[in-house]
C-alpha positions, 0 to 999 in steps of 0.5 A, spaced: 535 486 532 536 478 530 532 477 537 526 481 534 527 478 527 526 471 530 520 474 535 517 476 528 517 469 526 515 466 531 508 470 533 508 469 524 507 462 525 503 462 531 498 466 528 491 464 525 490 471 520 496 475 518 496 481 514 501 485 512 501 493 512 506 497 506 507 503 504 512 507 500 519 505 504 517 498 501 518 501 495 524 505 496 530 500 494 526 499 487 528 506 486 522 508 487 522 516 492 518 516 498 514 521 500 515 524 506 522 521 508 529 525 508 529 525 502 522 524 501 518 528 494 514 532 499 520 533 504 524 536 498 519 539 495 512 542 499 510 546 492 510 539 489 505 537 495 501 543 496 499 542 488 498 534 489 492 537 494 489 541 488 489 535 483 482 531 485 479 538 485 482 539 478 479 533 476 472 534 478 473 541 475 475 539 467 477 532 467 479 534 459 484 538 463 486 534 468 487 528 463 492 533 459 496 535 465 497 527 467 499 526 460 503 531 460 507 531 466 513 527 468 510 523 474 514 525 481 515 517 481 519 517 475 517 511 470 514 505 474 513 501 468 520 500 468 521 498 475 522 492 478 521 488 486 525 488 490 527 484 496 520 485 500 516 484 495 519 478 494 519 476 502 512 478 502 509 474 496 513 468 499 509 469 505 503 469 502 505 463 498 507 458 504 500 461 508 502 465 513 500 473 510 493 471 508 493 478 504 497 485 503 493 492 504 498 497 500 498 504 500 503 503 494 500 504 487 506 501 482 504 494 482 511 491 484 507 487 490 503 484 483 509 483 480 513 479 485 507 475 486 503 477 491 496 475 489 491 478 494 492 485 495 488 491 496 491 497 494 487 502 499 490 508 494 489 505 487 493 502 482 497 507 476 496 502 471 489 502 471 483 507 471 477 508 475 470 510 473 467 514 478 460 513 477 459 506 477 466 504 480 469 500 474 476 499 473 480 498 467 487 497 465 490 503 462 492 499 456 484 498 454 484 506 452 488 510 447 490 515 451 495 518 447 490 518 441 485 522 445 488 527 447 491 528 440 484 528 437 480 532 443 477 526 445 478 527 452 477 524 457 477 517 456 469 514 457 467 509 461 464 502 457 460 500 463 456 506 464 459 512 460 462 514 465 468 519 466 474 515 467 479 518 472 486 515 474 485 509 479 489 512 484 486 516 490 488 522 490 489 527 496 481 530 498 478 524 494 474 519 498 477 512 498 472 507 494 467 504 497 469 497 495 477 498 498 474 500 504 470 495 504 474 490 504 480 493 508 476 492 514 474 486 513 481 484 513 482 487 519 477 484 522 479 478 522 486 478 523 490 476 529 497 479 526 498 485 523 505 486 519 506 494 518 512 496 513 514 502 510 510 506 512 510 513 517 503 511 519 500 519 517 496 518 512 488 518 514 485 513 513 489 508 511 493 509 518 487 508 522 487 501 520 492 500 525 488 503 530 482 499 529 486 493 529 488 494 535 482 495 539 480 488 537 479 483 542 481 476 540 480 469 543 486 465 542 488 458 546 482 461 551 486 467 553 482 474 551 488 478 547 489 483 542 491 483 536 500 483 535 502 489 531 509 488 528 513 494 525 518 494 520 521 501 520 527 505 518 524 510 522 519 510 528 513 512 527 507 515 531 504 508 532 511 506 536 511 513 540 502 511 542 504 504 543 500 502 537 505 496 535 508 492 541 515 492 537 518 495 532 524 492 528 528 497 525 532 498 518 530 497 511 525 492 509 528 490 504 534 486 508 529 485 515 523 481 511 527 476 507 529 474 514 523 473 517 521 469 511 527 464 513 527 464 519 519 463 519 521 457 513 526 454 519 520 454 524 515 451 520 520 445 519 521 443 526 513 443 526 
C-alpha cells in the first residue's frame, strides 16, 4: 500500500488538473451510513430503497405532501447538521488549498466537504441544507423559509421568491434528472482534468458513474506524448471501475487513513521541487 500511496503523490504533483470523485464511503467515518455497503442503508433495508424511488414522483404528484412526509420523518442519515468532517475531507481541502485538486465532484449531500474547507465543489446530487426551484433553478439555504411554520399554517409548500415557483429539496432524488447546471459544469471539469481522484464511491449510480468513464476516453497531450487521463481509486472495496480497468490503480482501505497520507507525501515532493 505505501507504494501505491507514494504513486498516488507522485502522479498528484505531476499533474496539471486533478480533480477528486467522492462518494458516500467518504462520509462514513463521520458517522454518516452509506447506502450500498455491508452495512449499507439499502443493504439492510431494500423496503427503505424501493420507496426512496416513489419520492421524486411523489413530489410532482402533491408537493404539500411531499413537504409534510419530509418534515415528518426522521432521515435515514440521521441528523447531518450535527455531524462533523472527518480525516478525508480535511486531506482533500488540504489539496485543494496547496493546488494540487483544482475541484471535488460529490455525490455527497451533507456538506462536510464545505465545512472542512473545500471551496470548489459541485454536489452532483444536491445539497440537504438547500432548497431548489424547479422552475427557474434557483437555490436557497433551507434557513431562508419557516419551513416548520408553513407547515403548521397549511402554507405548504415553500414558494420560490424568484420566480414563484415551487420549491423542492436540493437534493436529486432517484428518477429525477440531474440539474442542467451540475451537469454542466461536471463536464467542464472533466474535460480538463489530467488526474481523476476517485473516493468512497462503488461507481454504480448513473450519471455520476459515467463520468469516470468519460474522463478516461480522453486523450490528453503531456510532455509531447498522447496519454489518457490517470484514474486513482481509494476504495474499501473494488469496484466496477477496477474490475473494467477504468481506474489504472486501486489503493485499497478507508479513506479517512489513505487521503491524509498522500496529502503528506504530496507536501513531502513538492519540497524537494
Amino acid at each position: 500500500m505505501e507504494e501505491l500511496i507514494e504513486k498516488a503523490a507522485r502522479d498528484l504533483v505531476k499533474s496539471d488538473y486533478a480533480i477528486a470523485l467522492t462518494g458516500a464511503g467518504v462520509s462514513t467515518e463521520s458517522g454518516i451510513p452509506d447506502f450500498r455497503g455491508p452495512s449499507g442503508i439499502w443493504t439492510r433495508n431494500p423496503e427503505a430503497e424501493r420507496k426512496a424511488y416513489q419520492t421524486y414522483y411523489k413530489f410532482l404528484a402533491n408537493p404539500k405532501k411531499y413537504w409534510e412526509e419530509r418534515l415528518s420523518t426522521p432521515s435515514l442519515l440521521g441528523d447531518l447538521a450535527k455531524m462533523k468532517p472527518n480525516p478525508s475531507h480535511y486531506a482533500l481541502a488540504e489539496l485543494e488549498k496547496i493546488g494540487i485538486i483544482k475541484c471535488v465532484i460529490t455525490q455527497n449531500i451533507d456538506n462536510l466537504h464545505q465545512k472542512a474547507g473545500s471551496r470548489n465543489v459541485i454536489e452532483y446530487h444536491g445539497n440537504a441544507f438547500k432548497l431548489r426551484c424547479l422552475n427557474c433553478g434557483g437555490r436557497f439555504n433551507s434557513e431562508e423559509f419557516d419551513l416548520e411554520k408553513l407547515r403548521i399554517e397549511g402554507n405548504l409548500p415553500p414558494i420560490c421568491p424568484i420566480c414563484g415557483g415551487i420549491l423542492k429539496s436540493d437534493v436529486v432524488h432517484f428518477m429525477e434528472p440531474i440539474p442542467k447546471d451540475v451537469v454542466k459544469q461536471s463536464l467542464e471539469e472533466v474535460s480538463k482534468c489530467d488526474l481523476m481522484l476517485i473516493c468512497g464511491t462503488s461507481a454504480v449510480v448513473y450519471p455520476f458513474a459515467e463520468l469516470p468513464r468519460i474522463a478516461k476516453r480522453r486523450i490528453i497531450r503531456k510532455e509531447d506524448k498522447l496519454v489518457s487521463v490517470i484514474i486513482i481509486e481509494v476504495n474499501a472495496e473494488p469496484t466496477p471501475l477496477t474490475e473494467e480497468g477504468i481506474s489504472d490503480y486501486l489503493i485499497q482501505g478507508k479513506t479517512g487513513q489513505i487521503l491524509p497520507k498522500i496529502v503528506e507525501e504530496v507536501k513531502n515532493l513538492k519540497n524537494k521541487i
